[in-house]
N, C-alpha and C positions, 0 to 999 in steps of 0.2 A: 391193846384190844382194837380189832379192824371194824371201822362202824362204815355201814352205805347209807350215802343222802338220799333223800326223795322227794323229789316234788311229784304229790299224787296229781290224779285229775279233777279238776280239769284247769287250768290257768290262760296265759297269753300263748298263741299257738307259732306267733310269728319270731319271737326271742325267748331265750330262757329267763325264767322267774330267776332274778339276782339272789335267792337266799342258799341257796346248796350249795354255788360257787364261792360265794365269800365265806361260807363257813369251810370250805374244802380248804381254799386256801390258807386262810389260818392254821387250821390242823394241822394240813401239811408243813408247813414250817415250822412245828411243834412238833416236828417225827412224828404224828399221828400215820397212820396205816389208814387211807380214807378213798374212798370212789366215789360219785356219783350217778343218779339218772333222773331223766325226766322223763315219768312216766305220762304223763300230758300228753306230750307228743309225739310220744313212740306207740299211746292206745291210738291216736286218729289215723298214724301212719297205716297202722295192722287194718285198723275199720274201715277207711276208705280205703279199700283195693274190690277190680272187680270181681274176687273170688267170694270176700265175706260179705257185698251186696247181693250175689245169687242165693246166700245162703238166707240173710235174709228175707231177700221176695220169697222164694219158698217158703217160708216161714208164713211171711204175712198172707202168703196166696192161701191156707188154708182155714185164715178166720174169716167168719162169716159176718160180723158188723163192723165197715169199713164207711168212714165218713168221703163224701162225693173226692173230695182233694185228692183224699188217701189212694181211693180206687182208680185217679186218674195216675197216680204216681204208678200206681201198681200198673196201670196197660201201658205202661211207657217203662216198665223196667228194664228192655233192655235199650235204650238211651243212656239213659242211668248207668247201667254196668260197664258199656262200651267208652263211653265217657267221663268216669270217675279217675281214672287213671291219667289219662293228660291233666284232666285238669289239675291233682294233684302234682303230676310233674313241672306245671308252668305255675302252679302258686310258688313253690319254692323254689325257684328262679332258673331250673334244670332246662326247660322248656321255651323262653319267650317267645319263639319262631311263632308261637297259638294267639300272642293278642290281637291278632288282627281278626282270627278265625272269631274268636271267644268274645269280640268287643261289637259285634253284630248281633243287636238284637233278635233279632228273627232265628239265629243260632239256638236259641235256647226256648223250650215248649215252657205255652203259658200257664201260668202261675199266679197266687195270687200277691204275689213280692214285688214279679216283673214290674219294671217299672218302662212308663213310658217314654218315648223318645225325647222330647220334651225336659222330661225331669233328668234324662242320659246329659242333654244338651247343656242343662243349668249346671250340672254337676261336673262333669267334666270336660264342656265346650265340644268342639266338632274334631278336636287329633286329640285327646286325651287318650288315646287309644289301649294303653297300657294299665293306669288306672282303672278307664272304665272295663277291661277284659277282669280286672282283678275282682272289679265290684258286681259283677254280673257273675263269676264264680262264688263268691263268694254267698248270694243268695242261691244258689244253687245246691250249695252246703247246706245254707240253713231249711232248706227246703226238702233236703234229705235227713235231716236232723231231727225237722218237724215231725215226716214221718215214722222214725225210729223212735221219737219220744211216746206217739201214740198209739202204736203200734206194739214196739219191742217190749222199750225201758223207759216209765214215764219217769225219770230219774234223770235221764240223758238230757245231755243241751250241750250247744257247740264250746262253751268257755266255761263252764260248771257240771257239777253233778250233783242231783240229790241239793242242791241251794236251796229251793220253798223247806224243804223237811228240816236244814238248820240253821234256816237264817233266824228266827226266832226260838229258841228249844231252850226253855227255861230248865224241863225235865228230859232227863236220858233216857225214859222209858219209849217214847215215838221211835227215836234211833235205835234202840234193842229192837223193837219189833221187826223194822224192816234189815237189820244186820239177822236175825233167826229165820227169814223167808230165805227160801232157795238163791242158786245165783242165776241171775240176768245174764242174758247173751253178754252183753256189755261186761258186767261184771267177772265173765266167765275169759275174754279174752284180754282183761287187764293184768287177770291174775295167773294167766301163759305166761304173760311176757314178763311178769316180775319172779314168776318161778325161777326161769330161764335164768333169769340177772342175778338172783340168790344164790343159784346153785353155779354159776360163774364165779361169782366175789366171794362168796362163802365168809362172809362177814359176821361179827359176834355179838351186834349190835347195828339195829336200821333205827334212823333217826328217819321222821316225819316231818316236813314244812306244811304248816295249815295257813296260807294267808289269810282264805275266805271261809264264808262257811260253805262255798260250794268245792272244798277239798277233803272236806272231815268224813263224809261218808265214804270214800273210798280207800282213804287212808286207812280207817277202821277193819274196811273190808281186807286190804294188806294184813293186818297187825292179826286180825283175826285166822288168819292162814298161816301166820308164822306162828302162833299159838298153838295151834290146829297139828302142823308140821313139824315146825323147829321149837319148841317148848324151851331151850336154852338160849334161844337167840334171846338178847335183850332190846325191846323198844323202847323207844322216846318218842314223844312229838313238842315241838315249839313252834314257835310264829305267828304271826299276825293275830291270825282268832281264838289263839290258847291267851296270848298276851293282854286281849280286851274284854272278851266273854267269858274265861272260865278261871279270874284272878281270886273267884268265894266260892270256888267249887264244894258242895258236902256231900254229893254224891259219890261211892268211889266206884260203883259199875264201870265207868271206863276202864279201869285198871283189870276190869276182865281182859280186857284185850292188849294194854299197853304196860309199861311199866314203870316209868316217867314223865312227868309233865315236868319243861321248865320253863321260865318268864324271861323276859325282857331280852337285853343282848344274849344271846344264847352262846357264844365264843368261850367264856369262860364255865357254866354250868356244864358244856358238854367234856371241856377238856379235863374236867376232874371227875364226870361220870367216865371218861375214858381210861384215866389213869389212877384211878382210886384215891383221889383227893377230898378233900371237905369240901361238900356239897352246899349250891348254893341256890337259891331262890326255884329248888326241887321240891315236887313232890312223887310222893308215893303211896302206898297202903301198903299197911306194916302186916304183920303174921297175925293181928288180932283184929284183923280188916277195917283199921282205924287209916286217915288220910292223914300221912305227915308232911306239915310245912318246914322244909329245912333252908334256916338261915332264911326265908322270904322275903326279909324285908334289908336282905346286904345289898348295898351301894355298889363294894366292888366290882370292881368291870376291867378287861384290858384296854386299856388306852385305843383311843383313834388310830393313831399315829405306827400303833403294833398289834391292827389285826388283817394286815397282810393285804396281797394283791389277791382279787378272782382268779378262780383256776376254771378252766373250762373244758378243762378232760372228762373225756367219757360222754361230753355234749357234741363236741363238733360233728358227728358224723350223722347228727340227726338232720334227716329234714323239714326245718322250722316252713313256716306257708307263711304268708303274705294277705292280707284278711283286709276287706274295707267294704265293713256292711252300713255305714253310715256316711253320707257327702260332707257332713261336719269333719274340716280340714284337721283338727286336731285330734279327734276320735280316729280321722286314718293313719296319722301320724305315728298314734300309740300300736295300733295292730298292723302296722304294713313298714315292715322293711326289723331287717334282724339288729335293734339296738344294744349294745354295750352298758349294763344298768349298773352302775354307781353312785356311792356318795361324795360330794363337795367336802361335809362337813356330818359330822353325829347331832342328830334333834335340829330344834327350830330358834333362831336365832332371835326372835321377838316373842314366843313362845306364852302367848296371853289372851290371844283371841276367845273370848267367851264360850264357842261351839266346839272347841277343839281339846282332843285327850292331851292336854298339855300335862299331866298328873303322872300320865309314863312316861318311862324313861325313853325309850325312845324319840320323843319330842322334848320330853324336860330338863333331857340332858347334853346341853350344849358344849360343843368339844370340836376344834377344829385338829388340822395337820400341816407341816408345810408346805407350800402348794408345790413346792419340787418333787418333793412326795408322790402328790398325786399327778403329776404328769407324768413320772415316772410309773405309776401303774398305768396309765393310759397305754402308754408307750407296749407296756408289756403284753395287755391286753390286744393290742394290737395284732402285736404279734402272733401272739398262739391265737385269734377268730379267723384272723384277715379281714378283719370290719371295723372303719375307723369311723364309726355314726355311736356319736353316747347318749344317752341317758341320762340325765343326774336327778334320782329320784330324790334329792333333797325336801325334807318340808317347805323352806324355802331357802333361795341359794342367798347368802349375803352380796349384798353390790362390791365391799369391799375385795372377798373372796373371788367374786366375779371379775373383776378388774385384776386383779394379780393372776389369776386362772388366763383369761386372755392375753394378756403381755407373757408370760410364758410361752403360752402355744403358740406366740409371734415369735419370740427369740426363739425359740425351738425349729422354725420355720416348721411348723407341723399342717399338715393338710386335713382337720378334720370336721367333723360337723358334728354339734352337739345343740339337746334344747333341755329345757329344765322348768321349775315352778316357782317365782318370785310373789315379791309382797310389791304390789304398786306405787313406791314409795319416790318420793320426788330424789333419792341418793341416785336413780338411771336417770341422769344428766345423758342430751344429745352427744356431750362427745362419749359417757361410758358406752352408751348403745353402741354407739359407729364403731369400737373398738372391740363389745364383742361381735359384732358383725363379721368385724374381719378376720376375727380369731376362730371362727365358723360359726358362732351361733343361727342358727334357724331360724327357732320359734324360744317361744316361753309360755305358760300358764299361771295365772294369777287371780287370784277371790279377791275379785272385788265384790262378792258377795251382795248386800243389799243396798243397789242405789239410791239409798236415802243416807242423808247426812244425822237424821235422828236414831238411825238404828244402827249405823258404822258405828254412832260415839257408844252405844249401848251393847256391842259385841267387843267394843276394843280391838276393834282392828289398826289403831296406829294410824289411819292414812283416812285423806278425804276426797271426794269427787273428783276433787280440782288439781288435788296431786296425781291422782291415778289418771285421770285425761292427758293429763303433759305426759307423764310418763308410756303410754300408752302411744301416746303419739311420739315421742321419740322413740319405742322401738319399731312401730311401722316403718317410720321415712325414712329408715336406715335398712328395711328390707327385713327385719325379722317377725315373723309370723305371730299374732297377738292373739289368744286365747282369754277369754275373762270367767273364771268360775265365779256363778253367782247361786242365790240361796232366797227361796221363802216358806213362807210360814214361822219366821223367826217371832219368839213372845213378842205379844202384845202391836204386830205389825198389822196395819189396818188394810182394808181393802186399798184405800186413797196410797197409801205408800208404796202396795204392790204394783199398780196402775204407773205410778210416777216413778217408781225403778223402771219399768219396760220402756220408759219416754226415755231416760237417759239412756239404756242400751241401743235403742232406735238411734238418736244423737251420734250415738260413737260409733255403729255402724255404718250409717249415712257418711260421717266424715273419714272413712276410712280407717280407722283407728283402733279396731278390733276386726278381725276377720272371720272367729269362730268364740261362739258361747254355748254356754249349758248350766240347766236349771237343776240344782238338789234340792228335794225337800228337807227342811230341817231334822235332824233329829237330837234329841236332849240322852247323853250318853253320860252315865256313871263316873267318866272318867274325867268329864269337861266344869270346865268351871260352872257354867251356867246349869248342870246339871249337880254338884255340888251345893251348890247356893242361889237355888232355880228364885229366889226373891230377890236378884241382881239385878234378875233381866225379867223382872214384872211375873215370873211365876209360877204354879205349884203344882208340889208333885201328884200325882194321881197314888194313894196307896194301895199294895201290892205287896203281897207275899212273895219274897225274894226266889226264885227258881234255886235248885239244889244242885242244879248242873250251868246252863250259863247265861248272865245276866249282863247287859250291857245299855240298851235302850231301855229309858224312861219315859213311861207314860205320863202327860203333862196337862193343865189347863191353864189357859190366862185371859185376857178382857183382849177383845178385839180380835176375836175368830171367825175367821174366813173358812171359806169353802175350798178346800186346799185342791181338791183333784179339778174342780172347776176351775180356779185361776192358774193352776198347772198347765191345765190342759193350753189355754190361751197363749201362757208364756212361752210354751214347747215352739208354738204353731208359728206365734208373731216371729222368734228368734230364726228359725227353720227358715223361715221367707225374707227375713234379714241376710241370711248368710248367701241368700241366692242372689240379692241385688234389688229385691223388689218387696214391692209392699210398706215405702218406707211414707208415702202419703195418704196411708191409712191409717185413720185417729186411733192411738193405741187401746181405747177406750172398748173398739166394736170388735178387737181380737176377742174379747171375753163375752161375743155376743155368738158366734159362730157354733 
């Protein structure tokens, strides 16, 4: 049976989402008959061009209540048209000859994104000229984005679709509704180009990748056209947000559209819906429109070790873009430049942190390979992108791992660059730093979540202030870029501890020792310990009628509630002025007063 992969829209524009490729490659080495596409970036490619913005403005030129912005985009559409096309050719990298043109502000009509010279200056210095061209297109995207969301498709947005309608969707009824309205412009030219792709591959079976919930409505919209059209083709969908949200599904309406859901590593569940195997951690609705869980709760998985190298056929020929809507150095890290996304190792290697779906497998199931192995797919990888910049989207990457990983790519004499997501653990001694340094490591990201020592030891993070400062500062003074994920509104954290976390990130900024951070709000997930046994960590659950379609986030209460969008707000603001260089002799106290 020939199944085509798909990552719907909307995802990362600048690299391919890793999940179609690793599952290609698997297959393929199982004589599966497989292709892939990313539909992601082959909709932006179709939508930014100047033919489908004339269509467009004509469009919008004939409604009559347009807000001031709207109307200003509209007398300037043809800027807009005339200029959509370069810019598209120098985000993904066809073009550079335009950053000098592009990295002038005064190039570009005002806006309310524009930013001023000044904040050009902090951001990128006085020659960043390539960056800052990158970052001034790229509001210039979101700026036509904006338009088309309020305009066209309030569905649209530049790295999702339809997100507000299922980030939260306990019930499948909101989603039915807007799947029975007409199709959107948008909608209308996603589903060209996937016709196109169908009736090329002629495939008997299209598999779905859902990382977010800003991919499920579109993928729907697919499933539902193959439905519509091909009545024999067979759907699936897995990943990410079938694996966290729809684990207690009782609704089976989806199955209008699709015809499997599968869980967790999706390698082997798809290889025996391919080859008519015993079925494993599937579901379906049976002929009496009952939802069957088959084998749901099997263990079996194919090893780390033998689920193959990424294949990347049928992607190369896209043009990925190059995106840096934010001066946070490691937010443009993730969207600017085409990464190579793999794993170190399967799950998380301390895999106990209180806030975290350690309960799936995914993360709960640790399993390495040997690291010959995996330079050997590096290597191959290589070969078939011609991009030797990786990823290692591990939960987090082991020191040990890390250290045999870089003495390899020494003996290999290999020239690459890679960054990854560690646990700030005193095992990154000054010599492992210098040695991934030289092995190319970049940067890293790390949760150090909440800089308090009373609420580290109450999430179980393993690690204390004092470890993660040294560590911290041994990867700075070796040159690798320092990112720290941090976290409030965690139970029972008081205002005084929210205040005294932003004093330690001022600390670490000031001494150079982080370069880029970013604030989550908590959230208490069905999956995590602390949402499990929400009386661990000080507390309780708010009760709720479980949704029939998908549940994941817990509503929660505990003693010592803050004003979360208030001290958010502060911590966004202070950190923002940290990452500039300034603001660091301001009591952290009068951020929260602003």
């Amino acid at each position: 049976m020939k199944i085509l992969l798909v990552t719907p829209p909307l995802t990362q524009l600048n690299t391919p989402y890793p999940a179609t490729s690793h599952l290609l490659g698997f297959l393929r080495s199982k004589d599966i008959e497989a292709e892939q596409i990313d539909l992601s970036i082959e909709l932006i490619q179709a939508l930014f061009t100047r033919n489908k913005l004339a269509e467009i403005f004509r469009t919008v030129d004939s409604l009559t209540k347009l807000s001031k912005q709207n109307k200003i985009i509209l007398q300037q559409a043809d800027f807009y048209q005339r200029t959509i096309e370069p810019v598209m050719r120098f985000l993904s990298g066809k073009d550079n000859s335009l950053a000098l043109r592009f990295c002038n502000r005064d190039f570009w009509p005002a806006s309310k994104r524009l930013p001023s010279d000044d904040d050009l200056e902090w951001g990128f210095g006085m020659i960043g000229n390539h960056d800052r061209a990158i970052h001034l297109c790229t509001l210039f995207l979101k700026d036509l984005c904006d338009f088309i969301n309020q305009t066209i498709d309030s569905r649209f947005e530049l790295i999702r679709y339809a997100e507000s309608l299922c980030l939260r969707l306990p019930e499948f009824e909101p989603l039915q509704a807007e799947l029975q309205k007409p199709l959107s412009l948008i909608d209308t030219l996603m589903l060209d180009i996937f016709e196109k792709k169908i009736a090329k591959t002629n495939p008997e079976m299209v598999g779905f990748s859902i990382p977010f919930p800003g991919n499920l409505y579109s993928a729907l919209r697919c499933a539902q056209w193959i439905k519509q059209k091909l009545p024999e083709t067979k759907v699936v969908m897995g990943g990410g947000y079938v694996n966290t949200e729809l684990r207690s599904l009782t609704d089976p309406t989806i199955f209008d559209y699709i015809d499997f859901l599968t869980f967790d590593d999706g390698e082997l569940p798809l290889l025996r819906l391919l080859t008519g195997g015993k079925l494993i951690r599937t579901l379906y609705r049976s002929e009496s429109g009952e939802i069957v869980r088959t084998n749901f709760d099997c263990k079996e998985n194919i090893p780390f070790a033998e689920c193959g190298t990424h294949d990347y056929d049928g992607l190369l020929q896209n043009n990925y873009i190059n995106l840096i809507e934010l001066t946070n150095p490691m937010h443009a890290l993730w969207s600017n430049g085409r990464w190579n996304k793999m794993m170190l190792a399967h799950g998380c290697y301390w895999g106990k942190c209180a806030f975290c779906d350690g309960s799936l497998d995914y993360i709960g199931r640790y399993e390495t390979a040997p690291i010959e192995l995996i330079v050997d797919r590096m290597e191959t990888i290589m070969q078939q992108t011609g991009q030797s910049g990786f990823h290692f989207v591990d939960e987090a990457a082991p020191p040990a791992l890390l250290r045999k990983l870089a003495e390899e790519i020494i003996r290999r004499k290999l020239t690459v660059s890679y960054w990854t997501n560690v646990r700030f653990e005193k095992s990154f001694t000054p010599e492992l730093c210098y040695l991934m340094a030289q092995s190319g490591c970049i940067a890293i990201s790390g949760g150090l979540e909440v800089a308090s020592p009373r609420i580290l030891k109450l999430i179980n993070k393993g690690i204390t202030i004092e470890t993660a400062r040294e560590s911290m500062k041994n990867f700075t003074e070796t040159g690798i870029m320092t990112h720290a994920y941090l976290m409030y509104g965690f139970p029972t954290e008081t205002a005084q501890e929210t205040v005294d976390s932003l004093e330690v990130i001022r600390e670490l900024f000031e001494a150079g020792y982080i370069q880029s951070a970013f604030w989550h709000r908590y959230a208490m997930t069905i999956h995590s310990p602390s949402g499990q046994y929400p009386e661990s960590v000080g507390a309780k659950h708010i009760k709720m009628t479980d949704g029939s379609f998908a549940n994941n986030e817990i509503p929660f209460t505990s003693p010592n509630e803050i004003d979360l969008d208030f001290y958010g707000k502060g911590l966004n603001l202070a950190t923002y002025n940290y990452m500039q260089g300034t603001g660091y002799d301001v009591e952290v106290k009068k951020w929260f007063k602003y």
